[in-house]
GULUM-718209 format. One line per 3 residues: number of its first residue (from 1); for each residue x negated, y, z of N, C-alpha, C. Coordinates in nm, 3 decimals, always signed. Layout:
NUM	X Y Z X Y Z X Y Z; ...
This chain:
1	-1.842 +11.894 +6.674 -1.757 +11.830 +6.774 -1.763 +11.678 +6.760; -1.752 +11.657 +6.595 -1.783 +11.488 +6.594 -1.896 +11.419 +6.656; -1.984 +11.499 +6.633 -2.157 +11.456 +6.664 -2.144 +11.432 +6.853
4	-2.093 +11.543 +6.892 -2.054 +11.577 +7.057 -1.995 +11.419 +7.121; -1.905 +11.424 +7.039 -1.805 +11.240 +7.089 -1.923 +11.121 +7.031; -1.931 +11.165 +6.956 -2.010 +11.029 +6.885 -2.154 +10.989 +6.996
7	-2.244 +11.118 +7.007 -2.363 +11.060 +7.067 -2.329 +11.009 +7.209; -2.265 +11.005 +7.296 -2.272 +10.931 +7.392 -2.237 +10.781 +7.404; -2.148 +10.781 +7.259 -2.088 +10.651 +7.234 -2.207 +10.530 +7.164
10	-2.321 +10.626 +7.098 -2.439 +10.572 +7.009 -2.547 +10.535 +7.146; -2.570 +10.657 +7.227 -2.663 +10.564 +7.353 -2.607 +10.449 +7.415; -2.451 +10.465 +7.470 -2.392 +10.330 +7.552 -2.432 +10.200 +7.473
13	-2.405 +10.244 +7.331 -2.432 +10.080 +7.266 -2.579 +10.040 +7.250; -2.675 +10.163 +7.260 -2.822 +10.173 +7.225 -2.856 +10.110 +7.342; -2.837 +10.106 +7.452 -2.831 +10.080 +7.585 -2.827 +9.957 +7.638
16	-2.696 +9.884 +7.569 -2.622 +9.793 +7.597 -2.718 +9.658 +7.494; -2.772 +9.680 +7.382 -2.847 +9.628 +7.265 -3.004 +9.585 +7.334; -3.012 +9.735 +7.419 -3.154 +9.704 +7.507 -3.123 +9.598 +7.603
19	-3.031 +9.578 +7.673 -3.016 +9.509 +7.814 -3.000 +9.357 +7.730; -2.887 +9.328 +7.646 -2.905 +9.210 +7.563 -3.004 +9.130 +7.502; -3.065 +9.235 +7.442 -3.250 +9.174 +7.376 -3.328 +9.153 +7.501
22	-3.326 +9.217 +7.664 -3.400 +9.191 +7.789 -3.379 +9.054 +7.786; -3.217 +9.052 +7.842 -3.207 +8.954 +7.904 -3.263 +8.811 +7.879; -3.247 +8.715 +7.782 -3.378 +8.643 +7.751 -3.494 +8.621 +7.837
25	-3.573 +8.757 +7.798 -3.729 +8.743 +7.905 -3.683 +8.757 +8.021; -3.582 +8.766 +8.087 -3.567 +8.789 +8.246 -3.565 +8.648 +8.273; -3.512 +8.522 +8.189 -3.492 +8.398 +8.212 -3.655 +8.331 +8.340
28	-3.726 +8.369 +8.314 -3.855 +8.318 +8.339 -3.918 +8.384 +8.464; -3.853 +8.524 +8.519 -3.917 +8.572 +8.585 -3.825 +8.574 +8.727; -3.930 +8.672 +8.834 -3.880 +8.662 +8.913 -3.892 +8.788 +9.015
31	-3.823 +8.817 +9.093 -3.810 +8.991 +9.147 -3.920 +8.925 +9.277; -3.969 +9.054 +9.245 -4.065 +9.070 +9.399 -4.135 +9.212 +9.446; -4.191 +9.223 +9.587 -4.199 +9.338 +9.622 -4.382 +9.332 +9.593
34	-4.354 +9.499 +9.574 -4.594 +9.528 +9.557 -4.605 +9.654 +9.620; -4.735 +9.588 +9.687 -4.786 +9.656 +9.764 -4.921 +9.757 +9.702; -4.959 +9.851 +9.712 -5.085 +9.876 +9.655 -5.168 +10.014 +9.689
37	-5.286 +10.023 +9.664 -5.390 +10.151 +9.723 -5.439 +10.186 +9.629; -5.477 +10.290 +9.619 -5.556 +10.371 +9.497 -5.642 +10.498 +9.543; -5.748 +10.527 +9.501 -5.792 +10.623 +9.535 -5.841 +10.731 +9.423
40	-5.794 +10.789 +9.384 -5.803 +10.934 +9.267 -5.939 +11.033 +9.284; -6.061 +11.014 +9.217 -6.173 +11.086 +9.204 -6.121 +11.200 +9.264; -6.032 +11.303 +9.117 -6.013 +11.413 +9.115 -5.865 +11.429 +9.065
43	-5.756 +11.522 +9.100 -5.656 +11.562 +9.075 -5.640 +11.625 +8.925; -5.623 +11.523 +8.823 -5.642 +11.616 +8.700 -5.533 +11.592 +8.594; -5.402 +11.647 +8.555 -5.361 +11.668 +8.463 -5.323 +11.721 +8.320
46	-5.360 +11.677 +8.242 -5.350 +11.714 +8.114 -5.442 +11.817 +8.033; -5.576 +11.729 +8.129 -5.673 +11.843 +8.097 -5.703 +11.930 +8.232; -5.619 +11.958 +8.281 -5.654 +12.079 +8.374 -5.654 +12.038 +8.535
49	-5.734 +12.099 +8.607 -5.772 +12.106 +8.731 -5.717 +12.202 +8.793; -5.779 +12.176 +8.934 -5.822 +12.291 +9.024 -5.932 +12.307 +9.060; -5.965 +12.452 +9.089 -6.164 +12.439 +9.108 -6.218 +12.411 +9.202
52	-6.125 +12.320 +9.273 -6.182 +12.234 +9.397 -6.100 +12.141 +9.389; -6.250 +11.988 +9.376 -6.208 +11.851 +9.373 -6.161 +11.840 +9.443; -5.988 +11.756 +9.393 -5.858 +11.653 +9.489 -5.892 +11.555 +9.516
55	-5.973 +11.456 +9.540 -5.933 +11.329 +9.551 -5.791 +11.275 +9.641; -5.769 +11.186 +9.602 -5.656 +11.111 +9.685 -5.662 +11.001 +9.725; -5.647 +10.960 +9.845 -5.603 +10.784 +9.814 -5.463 +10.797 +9.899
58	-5.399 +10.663 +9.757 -5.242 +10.674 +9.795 -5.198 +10.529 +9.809; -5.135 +10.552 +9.923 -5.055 +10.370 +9.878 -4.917 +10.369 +9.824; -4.879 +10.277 +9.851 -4.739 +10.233 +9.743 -4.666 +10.149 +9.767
61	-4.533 +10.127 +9.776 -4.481 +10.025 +9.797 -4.343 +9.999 +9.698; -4.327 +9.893 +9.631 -4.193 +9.888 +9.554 -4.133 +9.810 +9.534; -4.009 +9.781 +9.501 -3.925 +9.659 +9.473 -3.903 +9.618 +9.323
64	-3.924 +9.529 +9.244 -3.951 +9.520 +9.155 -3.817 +9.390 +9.112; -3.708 +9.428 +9.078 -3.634 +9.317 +9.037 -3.640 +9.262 +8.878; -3.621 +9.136 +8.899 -3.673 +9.038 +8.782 -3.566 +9.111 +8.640
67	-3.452 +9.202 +8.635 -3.371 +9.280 +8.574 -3.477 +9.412 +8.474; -3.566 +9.412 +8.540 -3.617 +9.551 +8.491 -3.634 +9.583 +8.589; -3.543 +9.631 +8.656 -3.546 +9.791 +8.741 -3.626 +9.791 +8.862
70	-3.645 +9.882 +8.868 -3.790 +9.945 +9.043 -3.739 +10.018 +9.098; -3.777 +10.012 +9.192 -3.749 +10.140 +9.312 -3.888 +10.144 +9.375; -3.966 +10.270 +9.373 -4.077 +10.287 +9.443 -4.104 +10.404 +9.500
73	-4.201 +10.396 +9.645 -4.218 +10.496 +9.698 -4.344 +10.523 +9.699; -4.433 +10.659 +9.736 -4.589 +10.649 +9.783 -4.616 +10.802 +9.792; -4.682 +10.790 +9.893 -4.752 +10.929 +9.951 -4.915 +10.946 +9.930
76	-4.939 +11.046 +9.875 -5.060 +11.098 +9.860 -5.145 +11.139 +9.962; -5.289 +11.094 +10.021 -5.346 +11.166 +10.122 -5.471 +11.282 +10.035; -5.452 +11.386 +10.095 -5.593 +11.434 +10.014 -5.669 +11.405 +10.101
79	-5.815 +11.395 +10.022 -5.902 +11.308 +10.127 -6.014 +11.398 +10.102; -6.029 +11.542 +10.068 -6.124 +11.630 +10.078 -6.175 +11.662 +10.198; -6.351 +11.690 +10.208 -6.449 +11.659 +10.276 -6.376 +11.825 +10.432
82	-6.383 +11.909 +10.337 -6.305 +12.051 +10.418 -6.148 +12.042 +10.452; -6.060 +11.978 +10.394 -5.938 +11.984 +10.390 -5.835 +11.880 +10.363; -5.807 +11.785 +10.461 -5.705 +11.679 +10.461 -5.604 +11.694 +10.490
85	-5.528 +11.624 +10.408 -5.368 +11.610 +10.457 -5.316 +11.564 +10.376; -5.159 +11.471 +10.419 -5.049 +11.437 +10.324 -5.006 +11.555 +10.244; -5.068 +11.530 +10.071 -5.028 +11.661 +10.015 -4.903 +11.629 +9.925
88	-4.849 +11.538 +9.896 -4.721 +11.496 +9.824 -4.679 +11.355 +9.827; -4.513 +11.301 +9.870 -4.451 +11.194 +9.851 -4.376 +11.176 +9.746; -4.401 +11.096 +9.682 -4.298 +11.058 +9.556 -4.199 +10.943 +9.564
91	-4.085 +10.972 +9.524 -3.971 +10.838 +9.515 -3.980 +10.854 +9.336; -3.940 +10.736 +9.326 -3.921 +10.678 +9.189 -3.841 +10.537 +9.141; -3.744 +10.539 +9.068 -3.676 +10.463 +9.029 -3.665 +10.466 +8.846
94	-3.693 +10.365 +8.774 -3.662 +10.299 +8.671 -3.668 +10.169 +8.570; -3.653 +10.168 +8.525 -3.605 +10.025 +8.431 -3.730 +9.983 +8.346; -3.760 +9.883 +8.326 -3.876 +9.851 +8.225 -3.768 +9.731 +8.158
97	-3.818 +9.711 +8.005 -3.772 +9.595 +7.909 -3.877 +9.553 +7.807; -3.819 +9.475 +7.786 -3.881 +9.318 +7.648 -3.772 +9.398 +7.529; -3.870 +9.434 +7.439 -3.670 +9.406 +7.322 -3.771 +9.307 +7.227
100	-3.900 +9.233 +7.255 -3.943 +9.127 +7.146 -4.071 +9.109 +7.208; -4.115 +9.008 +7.136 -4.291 +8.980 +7.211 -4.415 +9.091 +7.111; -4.334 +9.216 +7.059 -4.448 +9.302 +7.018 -4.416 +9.474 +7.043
103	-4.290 +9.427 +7.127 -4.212 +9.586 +7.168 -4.183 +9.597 +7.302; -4.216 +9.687 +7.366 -4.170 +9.714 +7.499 -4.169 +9.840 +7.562; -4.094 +9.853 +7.683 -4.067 +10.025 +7.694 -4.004 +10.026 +7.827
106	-3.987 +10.118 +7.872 -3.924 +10.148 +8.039 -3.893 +10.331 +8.023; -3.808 +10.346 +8.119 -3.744 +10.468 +8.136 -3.727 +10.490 +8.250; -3.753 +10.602 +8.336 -3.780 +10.625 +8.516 -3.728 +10.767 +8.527
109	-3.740 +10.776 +8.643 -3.726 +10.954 +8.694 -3.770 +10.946 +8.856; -3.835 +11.049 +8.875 -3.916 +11.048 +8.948 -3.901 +11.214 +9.060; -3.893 +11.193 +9.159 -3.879 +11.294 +9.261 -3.966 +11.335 +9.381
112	-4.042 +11.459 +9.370 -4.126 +11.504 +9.414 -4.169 +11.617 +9.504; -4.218 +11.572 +9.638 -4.177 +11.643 +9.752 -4.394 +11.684 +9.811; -4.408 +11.801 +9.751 -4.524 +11.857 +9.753 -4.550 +11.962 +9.907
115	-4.649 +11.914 +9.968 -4.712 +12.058 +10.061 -4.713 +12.123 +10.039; -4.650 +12.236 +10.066 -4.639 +12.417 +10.043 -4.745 +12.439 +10.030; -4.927 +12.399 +10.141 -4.998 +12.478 +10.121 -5.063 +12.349 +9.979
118	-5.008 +12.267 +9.906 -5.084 +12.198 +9.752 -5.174 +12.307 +9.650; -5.262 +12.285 +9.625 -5.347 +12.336 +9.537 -5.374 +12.234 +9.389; -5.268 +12.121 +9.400 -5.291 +12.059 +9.292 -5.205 +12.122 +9.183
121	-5.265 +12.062 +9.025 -5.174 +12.109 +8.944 -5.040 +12.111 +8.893; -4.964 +11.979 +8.970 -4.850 +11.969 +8.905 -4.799 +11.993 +9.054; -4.811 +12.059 +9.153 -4.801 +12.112 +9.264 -4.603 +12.206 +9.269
124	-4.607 +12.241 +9.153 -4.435 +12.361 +9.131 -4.369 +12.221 +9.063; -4.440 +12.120 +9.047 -4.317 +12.050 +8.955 -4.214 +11.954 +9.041; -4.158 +11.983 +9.052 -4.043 +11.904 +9.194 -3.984 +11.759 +9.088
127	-3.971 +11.751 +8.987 -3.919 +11.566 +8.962 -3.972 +11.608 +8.829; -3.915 +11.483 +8.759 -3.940 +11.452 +8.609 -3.866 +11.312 +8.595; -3.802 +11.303 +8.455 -3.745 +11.232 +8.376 -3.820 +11.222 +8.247
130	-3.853 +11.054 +8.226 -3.920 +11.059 +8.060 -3.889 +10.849 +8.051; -3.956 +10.843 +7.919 -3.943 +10.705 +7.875 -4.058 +10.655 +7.795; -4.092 +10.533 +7.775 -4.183 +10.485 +7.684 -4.168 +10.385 +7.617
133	-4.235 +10.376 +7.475 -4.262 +10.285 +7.430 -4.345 +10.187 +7.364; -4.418 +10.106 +7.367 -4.562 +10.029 +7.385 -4.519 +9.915 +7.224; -4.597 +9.965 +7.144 -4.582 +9.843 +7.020 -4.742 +9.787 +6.989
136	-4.729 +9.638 +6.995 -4.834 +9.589 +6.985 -4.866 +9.448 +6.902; -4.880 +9.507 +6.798 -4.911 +9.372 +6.677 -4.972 +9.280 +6.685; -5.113 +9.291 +6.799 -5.204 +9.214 +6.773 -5.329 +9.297 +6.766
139	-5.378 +9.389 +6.689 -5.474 +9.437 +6.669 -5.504 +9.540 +6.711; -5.392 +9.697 +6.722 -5.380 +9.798 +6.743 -5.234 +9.822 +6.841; -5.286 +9.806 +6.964 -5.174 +9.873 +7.020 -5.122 +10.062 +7.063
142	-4.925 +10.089 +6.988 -4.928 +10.184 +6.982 -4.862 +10.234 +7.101; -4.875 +10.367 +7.177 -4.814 +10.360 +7.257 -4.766 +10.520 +7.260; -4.620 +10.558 +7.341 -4.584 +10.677 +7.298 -4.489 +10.716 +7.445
145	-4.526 +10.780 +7.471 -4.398 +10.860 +7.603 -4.344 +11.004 +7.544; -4.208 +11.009 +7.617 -4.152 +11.145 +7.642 -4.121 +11.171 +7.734; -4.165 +11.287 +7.836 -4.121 +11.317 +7.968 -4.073 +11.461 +7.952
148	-3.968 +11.500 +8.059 -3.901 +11.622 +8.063 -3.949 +11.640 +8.240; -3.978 +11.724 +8.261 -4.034 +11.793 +8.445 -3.986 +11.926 +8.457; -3.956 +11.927 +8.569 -3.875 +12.026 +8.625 -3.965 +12.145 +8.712
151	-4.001 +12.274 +8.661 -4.069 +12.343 +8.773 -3.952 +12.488 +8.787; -4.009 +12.597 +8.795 -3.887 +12.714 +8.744 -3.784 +12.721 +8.621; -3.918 +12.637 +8.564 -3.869 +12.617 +8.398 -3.867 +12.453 +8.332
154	-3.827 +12.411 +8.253 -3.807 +12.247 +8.240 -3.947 +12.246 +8.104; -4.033 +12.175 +8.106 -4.151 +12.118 +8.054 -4.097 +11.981 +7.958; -4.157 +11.976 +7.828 -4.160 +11.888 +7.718 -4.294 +11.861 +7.735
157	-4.302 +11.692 +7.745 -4.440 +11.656 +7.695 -4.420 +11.516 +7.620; -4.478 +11.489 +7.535 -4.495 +11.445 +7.441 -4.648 +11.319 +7.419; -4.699 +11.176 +7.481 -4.769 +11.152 +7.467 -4.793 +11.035 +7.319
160	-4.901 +10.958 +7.334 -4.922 +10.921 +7.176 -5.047 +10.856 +7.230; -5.069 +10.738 +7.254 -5.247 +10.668 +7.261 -5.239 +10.548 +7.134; -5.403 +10.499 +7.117 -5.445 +10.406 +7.048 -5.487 +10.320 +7.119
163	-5.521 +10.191 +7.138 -5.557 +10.125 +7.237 -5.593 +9.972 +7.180; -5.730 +9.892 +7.244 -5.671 +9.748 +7.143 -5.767 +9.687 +7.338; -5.695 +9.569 +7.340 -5.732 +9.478 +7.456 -5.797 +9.374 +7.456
166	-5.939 +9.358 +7.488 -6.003 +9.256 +7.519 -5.963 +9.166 +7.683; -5.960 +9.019 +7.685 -5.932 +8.955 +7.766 -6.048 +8.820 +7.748; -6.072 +8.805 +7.916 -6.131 +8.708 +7.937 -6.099 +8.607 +8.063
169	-6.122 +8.525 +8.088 -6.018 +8.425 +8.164 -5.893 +8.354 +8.087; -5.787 +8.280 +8.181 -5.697 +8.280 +8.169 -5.550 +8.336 +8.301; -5.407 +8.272 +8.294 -5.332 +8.340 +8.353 -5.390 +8.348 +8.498
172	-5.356 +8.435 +8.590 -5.355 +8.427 +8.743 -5.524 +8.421 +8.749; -5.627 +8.464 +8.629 -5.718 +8.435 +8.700 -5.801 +8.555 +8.558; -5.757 +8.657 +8.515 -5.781 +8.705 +8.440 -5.827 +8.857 +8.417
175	-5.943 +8.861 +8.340 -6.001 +9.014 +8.285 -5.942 +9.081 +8.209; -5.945 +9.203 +8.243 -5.889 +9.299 +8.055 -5.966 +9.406 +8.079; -5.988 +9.453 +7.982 -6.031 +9.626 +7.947 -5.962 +9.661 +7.743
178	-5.951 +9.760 +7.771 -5.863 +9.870 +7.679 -5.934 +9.977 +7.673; -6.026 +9.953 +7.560 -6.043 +10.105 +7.557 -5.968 +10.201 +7.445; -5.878 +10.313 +7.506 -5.836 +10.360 +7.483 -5.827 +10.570 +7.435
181	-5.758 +10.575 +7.319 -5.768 +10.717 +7.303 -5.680 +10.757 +7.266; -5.597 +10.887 +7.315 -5.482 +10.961 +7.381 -5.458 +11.068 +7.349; -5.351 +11.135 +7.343 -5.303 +11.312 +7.349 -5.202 +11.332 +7.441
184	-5.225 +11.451 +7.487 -5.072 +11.448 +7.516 -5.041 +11.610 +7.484; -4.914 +11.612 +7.452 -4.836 +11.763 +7.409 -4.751 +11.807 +7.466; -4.729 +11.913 +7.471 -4.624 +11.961 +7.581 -4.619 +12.098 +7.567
187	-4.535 +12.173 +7.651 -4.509 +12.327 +7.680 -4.606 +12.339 +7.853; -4.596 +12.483 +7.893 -4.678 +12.462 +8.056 -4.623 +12.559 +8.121; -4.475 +12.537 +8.162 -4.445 +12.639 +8.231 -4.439 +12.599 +8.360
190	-4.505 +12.475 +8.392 -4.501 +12.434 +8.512 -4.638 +12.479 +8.549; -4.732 +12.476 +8.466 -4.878 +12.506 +8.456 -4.892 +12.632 +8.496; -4.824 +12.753 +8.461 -4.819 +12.896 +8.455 -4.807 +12.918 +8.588
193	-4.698 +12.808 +8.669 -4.612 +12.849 +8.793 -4.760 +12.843 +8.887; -4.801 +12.729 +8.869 -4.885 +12.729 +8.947 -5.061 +12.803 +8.944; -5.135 +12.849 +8.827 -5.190 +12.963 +8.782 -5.124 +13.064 +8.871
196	-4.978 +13.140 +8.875 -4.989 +13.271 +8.896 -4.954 +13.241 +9.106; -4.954 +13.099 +9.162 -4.919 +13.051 +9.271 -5.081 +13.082 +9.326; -5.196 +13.052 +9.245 -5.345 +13.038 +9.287 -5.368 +13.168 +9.302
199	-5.342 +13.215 +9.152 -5.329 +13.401 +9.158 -5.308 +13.478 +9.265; -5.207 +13.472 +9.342 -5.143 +13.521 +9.376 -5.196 +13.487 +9.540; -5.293 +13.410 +9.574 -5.323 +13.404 +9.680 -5.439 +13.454 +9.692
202	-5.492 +13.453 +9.574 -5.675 +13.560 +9.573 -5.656 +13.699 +9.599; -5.543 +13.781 +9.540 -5.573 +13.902 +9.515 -5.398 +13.952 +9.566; -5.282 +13.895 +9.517 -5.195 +13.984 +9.548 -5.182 +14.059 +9.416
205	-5.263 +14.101 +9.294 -5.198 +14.183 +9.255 -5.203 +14.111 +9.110; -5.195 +13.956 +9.066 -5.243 +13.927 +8.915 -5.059 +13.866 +8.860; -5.103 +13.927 +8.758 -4.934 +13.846 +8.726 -5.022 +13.738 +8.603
208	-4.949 +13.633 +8.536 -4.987 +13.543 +8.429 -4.896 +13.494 +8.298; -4.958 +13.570 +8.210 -4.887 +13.529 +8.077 -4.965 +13.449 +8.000; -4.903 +13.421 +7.924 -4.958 +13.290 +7.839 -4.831 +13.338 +7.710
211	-4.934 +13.352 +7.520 -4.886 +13.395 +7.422 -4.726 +13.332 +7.437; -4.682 +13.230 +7.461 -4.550 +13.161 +7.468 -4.600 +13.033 +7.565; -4.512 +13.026 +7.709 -4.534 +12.900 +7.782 -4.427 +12.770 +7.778
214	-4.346 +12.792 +7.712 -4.273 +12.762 +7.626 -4.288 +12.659 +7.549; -4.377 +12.727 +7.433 -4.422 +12.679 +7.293 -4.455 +12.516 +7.284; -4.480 +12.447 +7.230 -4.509 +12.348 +7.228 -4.671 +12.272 +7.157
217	-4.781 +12.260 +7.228 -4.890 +12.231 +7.167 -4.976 +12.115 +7.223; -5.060 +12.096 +7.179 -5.158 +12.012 +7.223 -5.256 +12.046 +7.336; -5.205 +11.949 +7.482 -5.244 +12.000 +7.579 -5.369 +11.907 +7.609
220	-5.398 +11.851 +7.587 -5.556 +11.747 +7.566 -5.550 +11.650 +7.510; -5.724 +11.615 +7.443 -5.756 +11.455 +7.444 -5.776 +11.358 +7.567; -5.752 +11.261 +7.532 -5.848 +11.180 +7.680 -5.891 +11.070 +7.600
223	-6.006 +10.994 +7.640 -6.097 +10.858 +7.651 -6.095 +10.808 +7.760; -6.018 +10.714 +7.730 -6.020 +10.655 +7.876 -6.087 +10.488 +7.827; -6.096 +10.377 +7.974 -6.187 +10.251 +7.945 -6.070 +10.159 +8.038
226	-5.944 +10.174 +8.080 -5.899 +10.110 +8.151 -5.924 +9.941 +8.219; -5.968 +9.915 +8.323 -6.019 +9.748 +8.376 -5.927 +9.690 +8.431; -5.883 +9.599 +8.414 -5.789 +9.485 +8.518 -5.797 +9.350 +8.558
229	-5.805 +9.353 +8.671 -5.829 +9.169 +8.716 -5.691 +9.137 +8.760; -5.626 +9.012 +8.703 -5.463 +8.980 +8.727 -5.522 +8.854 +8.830; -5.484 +8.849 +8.936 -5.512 +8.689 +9.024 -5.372 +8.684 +9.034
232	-5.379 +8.567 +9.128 -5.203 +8.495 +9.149 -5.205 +8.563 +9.280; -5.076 +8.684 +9.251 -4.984 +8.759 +9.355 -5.124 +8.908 +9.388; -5.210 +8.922 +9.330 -5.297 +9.008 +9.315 -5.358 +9.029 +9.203
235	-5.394 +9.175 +9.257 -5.503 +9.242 +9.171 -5.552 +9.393 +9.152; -5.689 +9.394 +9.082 -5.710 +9.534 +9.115 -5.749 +9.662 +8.975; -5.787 +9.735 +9.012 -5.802 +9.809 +8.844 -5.868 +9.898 +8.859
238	-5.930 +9.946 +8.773 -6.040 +10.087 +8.720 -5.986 +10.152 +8.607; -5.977 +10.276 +8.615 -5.962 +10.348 +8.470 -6.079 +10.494 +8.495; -6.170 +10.467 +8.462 -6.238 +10.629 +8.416 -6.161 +10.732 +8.293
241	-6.146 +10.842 +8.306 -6.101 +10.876 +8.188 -6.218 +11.016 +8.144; -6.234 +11.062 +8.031 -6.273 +11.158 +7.982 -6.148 +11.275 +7.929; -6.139 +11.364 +7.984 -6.003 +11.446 +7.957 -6.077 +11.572 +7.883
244	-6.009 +11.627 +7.785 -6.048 +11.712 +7.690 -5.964 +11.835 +7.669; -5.965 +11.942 +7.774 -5.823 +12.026 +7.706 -5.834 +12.103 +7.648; -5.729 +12.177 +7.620 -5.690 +12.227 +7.470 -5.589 +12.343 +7.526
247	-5.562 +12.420 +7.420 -5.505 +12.575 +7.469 -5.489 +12.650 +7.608; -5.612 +12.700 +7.609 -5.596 +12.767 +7.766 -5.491 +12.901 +7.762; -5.448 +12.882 +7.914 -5.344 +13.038 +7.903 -5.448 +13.182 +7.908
250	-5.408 +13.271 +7.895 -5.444 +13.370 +7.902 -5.369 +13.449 +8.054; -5.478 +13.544 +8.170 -5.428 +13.621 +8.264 -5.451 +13.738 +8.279; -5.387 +13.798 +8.301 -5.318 +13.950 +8.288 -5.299 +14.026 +8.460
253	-5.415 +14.084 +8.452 -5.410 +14.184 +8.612 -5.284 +14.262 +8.604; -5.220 +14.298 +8.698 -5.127 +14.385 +8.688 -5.150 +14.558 +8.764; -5.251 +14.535 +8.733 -5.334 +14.678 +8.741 -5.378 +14.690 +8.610
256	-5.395 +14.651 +8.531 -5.361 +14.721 +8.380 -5.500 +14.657 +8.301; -5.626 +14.592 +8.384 -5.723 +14.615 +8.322 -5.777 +14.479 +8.214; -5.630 +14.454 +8.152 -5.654 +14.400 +8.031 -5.619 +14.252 +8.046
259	-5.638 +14.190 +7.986 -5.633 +13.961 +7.978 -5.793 +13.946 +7.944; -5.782 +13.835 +8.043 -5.897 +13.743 +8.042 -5.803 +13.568 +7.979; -5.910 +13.524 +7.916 -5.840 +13.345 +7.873 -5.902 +13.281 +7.978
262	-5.855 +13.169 +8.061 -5.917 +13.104 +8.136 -6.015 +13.022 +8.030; -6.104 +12.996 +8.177 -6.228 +12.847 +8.089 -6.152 +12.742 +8.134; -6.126 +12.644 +8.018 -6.126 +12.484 +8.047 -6.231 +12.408 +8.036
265	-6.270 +12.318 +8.107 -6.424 +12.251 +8.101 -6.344 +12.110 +8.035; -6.425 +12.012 +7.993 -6.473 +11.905 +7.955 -6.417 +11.835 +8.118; -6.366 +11.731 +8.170 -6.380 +11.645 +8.316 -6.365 +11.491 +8.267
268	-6.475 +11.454 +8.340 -6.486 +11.325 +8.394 -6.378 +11.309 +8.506; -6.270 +11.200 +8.558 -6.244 +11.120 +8.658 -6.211 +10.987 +8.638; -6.172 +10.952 +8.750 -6.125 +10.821 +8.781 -6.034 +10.771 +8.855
271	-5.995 +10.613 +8.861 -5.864 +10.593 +8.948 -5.880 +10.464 +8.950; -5.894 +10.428 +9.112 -5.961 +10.289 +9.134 -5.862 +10.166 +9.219; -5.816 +10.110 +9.232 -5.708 +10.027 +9.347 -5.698 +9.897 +9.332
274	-5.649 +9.822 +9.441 -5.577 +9.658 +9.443 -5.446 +9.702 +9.490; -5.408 +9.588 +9.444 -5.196 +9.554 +9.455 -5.170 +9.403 +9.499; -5.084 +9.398 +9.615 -5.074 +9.238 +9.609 -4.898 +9.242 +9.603
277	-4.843 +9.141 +9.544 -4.730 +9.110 +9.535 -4.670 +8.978 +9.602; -4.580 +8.988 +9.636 -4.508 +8.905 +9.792 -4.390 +8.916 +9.760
């Protein structure tokens, strides 16, 4: 019961410690709105696909106050050669902070309004809530998220990258690349939803288990090479990634004739865009 009273009283001040150590770096800055386009190779989370390439291109628009906090919107087009359409809009609102010039972190939640007929993977997951935090000495930057997503069932994931940044130029007129290497962990019961959603449109008769969807494991590597050009009130970016996954579910006919494990392949994609800010 003590612990019950106590922890809400330990975030307010945890909270309140963050907004104090911000405020400082807010001295210098200034709120403004961004605009931006992107176009997505392939639809690929955490390792896993669908067996027909997503691409997307999405735009974006958000308010960005000099406080931290965002408010952003953006709709997805699929831009497949057989099959187009607006396949999901996202709203999103959260906070980014400074707590020093080698620590930094933001916290969001995010709400998600998918096409019935979506074939992408995170397609059952209707929002998500998570946070991060980015520590960077100088040599090795560390970086770490926790997100919670909502499908039938609520999803833990757990990320963790290595990363170090080369730069060339200077401000408003500047290069970077990061090459970077990643995990991320989690449970997949959002994953399952949508497996027995694909299922279930081939045949009608497959149900899908997985040993515990639940459980908590290592849901891929990635290699990624992230690029950025910063100009004044623009700019644009590249990230290729190499995604690597890890524990496939297992599916179960419901005609009796046993489990098959799915194949996970090895994928290449990418994610390409400019942003101008006004």
């Amino acid at each position: 019961m003590f612990l019950k009273k106590l922890l809400p009283t330990l975030l307010i001040l945890f909270a309140c410690n963050l907004i104090v150590n911000a405020q400082d770096s807010t001295s210098n800055k200034s709120s403004y709105f961004k605009a931006a386009v992107n176009y997505l190779t392939n639809s690929v989370y955490n390792g896993r696909k669908d067996s027909v390439v997503l691409p997307y291109i999405t735009p974006s628009i958000g308010y960005y106050d000099k406080s931290g906090v965002y408010i952003s919107g953006s709709l997805s087009y699929l831009a497949a050669t057989n099959n187009s359409r607006i396949d999901v809009f996202t709203t999103e609102i959260g906070y980014d902070f400074t707590i020093n010039n080698k620590l930094s972190g933001g916290i969001y939640g995010s709400k998600y309004f998918y096409n019935n007929n979506s074939t992408s993977v995170t397609s059952q997951t209707k929002g998500s809530i998570g946070g991060s935090l980015t520590y960077d000495p100088g040599i090795i930057t560390f970086s770490s998220g926790i997100d919670v997503s909502f499908a039938s069932k609520a999803d833990v994931n757990v990320s963790a990258a290595l990363g170090h940044s080369f730069y060339i130029g200077e401000k408003n007129n500047e290069w970077g690349i990061t090459p970077t290497i990643s995990t991320n962990l989690g449970t997949q019961n959002s994953y399952q939803d949508y497996v027995k959603k694909r299922k279930s449109k081939g045949s009608g008769n497959s149900t899908v288990q997985t040993n515990s969807p639940s459980s908590f494991g290592i849901l891929d590597y990635e290699l990624s090479l992230p690029i950025t050009y910063e100009g004044n009130k623009w700019g644009l970016f590249l990230t290729p990634i190499y995604a690597i996954p890890q524990n496939p579910i297992s599916i179960a006919a419901s005609t009796g004739s046993g489990y098959t494990t799915e194949k996970l392949e090895n994928v290449f994609y990418a994610q390409f865009g400019v942003y101008v800010k006004f």
